[in-house]
N, C-alpha and C positions, 0 to 999 in steps of 0.2 A: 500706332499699333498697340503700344502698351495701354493707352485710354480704351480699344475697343475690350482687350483683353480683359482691362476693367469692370467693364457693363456687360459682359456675358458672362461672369463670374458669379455662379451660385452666390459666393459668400461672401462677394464685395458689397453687399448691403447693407452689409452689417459694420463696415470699416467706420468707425469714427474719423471728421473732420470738422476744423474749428469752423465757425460762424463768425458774420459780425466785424468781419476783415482785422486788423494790426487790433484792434480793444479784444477780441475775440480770441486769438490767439494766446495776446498776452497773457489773459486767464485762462487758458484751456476753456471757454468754453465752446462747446461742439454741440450737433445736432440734436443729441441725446438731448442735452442741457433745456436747449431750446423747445423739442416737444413737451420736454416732462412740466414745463411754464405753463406751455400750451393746456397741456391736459389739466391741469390747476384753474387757468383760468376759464375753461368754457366748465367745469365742475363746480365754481362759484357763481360766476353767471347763471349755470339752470337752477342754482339754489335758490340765490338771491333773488332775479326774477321771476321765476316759478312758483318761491311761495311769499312775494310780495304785495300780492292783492289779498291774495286768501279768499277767494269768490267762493258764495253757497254753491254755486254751478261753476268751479273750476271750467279754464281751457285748455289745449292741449299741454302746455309747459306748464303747470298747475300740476296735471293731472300725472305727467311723463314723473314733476319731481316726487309730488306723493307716493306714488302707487312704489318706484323705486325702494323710496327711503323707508315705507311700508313695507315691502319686499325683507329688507335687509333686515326692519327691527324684527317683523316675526322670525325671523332663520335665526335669529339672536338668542329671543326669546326663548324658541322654541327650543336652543340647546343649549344655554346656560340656565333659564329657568327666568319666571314671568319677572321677577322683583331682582335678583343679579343681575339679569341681561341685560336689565334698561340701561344703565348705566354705559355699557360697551356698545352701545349703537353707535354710537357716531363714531368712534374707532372704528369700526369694523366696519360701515358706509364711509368713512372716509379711505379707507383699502379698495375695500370693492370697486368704486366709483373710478379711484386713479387707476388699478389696473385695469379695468374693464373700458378706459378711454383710452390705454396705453397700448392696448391690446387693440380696439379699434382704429387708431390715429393711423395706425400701422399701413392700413390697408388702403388707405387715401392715395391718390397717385402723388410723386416724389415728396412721400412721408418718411417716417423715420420710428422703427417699431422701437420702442426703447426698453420695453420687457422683454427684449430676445437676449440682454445684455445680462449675463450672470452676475455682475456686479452691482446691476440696480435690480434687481429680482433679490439677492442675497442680501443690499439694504433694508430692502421689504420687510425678509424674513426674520432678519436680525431685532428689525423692533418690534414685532410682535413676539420673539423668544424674549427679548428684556423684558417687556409690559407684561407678560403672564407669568416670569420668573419674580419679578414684583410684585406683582397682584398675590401669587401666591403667599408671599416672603412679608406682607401687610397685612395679608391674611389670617394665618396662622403662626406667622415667626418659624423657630424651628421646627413644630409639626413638620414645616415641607419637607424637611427631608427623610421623615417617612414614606413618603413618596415611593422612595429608590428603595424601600424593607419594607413590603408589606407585615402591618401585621401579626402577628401570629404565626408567621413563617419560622423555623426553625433555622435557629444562630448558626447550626453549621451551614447552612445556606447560604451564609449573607455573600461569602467571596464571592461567592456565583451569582447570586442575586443583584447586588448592589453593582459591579461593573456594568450589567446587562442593563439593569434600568436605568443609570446613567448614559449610558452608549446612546440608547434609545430616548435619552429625553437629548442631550445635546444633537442629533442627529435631527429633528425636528426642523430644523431650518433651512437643512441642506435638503433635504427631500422637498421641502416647500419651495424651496428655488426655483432647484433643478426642474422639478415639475411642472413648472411654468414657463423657463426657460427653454426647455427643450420643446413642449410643444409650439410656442411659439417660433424657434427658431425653424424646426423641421417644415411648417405650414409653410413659410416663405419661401426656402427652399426650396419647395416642391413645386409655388406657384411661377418664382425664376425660371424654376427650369424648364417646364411647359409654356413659360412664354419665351423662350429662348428656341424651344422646338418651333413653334410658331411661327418664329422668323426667318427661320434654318429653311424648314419644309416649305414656308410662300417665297421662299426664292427659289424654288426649283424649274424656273419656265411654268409654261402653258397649265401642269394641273398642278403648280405650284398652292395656287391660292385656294381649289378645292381639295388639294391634298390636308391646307394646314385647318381646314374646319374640325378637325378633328380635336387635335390640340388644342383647339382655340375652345370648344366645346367643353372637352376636360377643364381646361383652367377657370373658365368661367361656374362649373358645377364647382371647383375647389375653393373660389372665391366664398361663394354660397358656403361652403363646409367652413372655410377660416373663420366666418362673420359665428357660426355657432360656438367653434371651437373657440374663440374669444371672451364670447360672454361664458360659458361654461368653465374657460380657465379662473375667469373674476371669480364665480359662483361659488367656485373647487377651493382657492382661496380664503373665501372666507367663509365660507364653513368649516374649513379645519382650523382657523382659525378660533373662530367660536369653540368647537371641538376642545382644543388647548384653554380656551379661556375655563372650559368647564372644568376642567381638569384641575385648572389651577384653583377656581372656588373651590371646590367640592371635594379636592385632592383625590380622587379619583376615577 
């Protein structure tokens, strides 16, 4: 009873458990662990063999790696600027790519979403707050902490000024989490549960199973909806990402 109680539990999806039997264990390592290899290794694979030929007429895995990592350097480009940006592409296509596989892997049958987990969502964020806290701090030295006092603003201001934009720069991360976190977590949730309906309502006898078309209908458009809201959470990522990096060149 307690295993079924298990597997119709919205949020036991999300339960960590070791892999890998008695070695698995003994390191904690768990399914998280295991996808997040995962999603590393098929993200070197389409690099490596994608742009390994280098054909004048690219073929699809050519074309799926370019057009991506093209993708990512203009969004780069485009918000730190042509000559700063360059540099932070492969940062910022290396973000993209894992969570947008992380966020993908998810939806494979008995996958393991490992972006729903606020603690690897919040490693994420954490190193891009250190690498633009740096970037900045390499940058200009103490300049940055003009940052937090604009300007020209008037000293009796700073008490009010300076907590505020420190609040809001250290709070950067958390929002970038959470924001990922929760969309992903909610999307499963909701797909549990309409597959949970699904199974409730085709066992109801005779119009059991035209009853649960319905549900089954909904989950399958939800499905369609996660596979967006996926890549739009990678997207959402690393754009603000870029965003802060601009921030951090340009201190502004």
């Amino acid at each position: 009873m307690a295993a079924e109680g298990k597997t119709m539990d919205a949020l036991g999806q999300f339960e960590l458990n070791t892999v890998f039997g008695p070695l698995g264990a003994a390191v904690g390592f768990t399914q998280a662990n295991a996808h997040m290899l995962l999603a590393v290794g098929i993200i070197t694979a389409l690099v490596m063999f994608g742009m390994a030929q280098r054909a004048v007429v690219p073929g699809r895995l050519q074309s799926a790696a370019e057009g991506v990592y093209e993708f990512i350097a203009g969004l780069t480009k485009g918000q730190i600027g042509e000559h700063e940006g360059r540099r932070f592409v492969p940062f910022i296509f290396s973000l993209f790519m894992f969570v947008l596989m992380g966020n993908l892997l998810g939806l494979l049958p008995y996958a393991f979403t490992f972006t729903s987990h606020i603690a690897v969502t919040f490693a994420l964020a954490f190193i891009v707050f250190v690498v633009i806290t740096a970037v900045a701090l390499v940058l200009h030295g103490t300049k940055f902490f003009g940052y937090f006092f604009p300007k020209g603003a008037p000293l009796w201001l700073a008490p009010i000024i300076i907590p505020v934009e420190l609040i809001s720069y250290i709070s950067r991360p958390v929002s970038l989490s959470i924001r990922l976190f929760a969309n992903m977590t909610a999307g499963h949730v909701l797909l549990m549960v309409f597959a949970t309906f699904v199974v409730m309502v085709g066992g109801l006898g005779i119009i059991g199973p035209f009853a649960a078309v319905l549900p089954l209908a909904v989950n399958v458009l939800l499905i369609g909806f996660e596979i967006l809201v996926a890549c739009l959470q990678a997207y959402v990522f690393a754009m603000l990402t870029s965003i802060y990096l601009h921030d951090a060149v340009h201190l502004h």
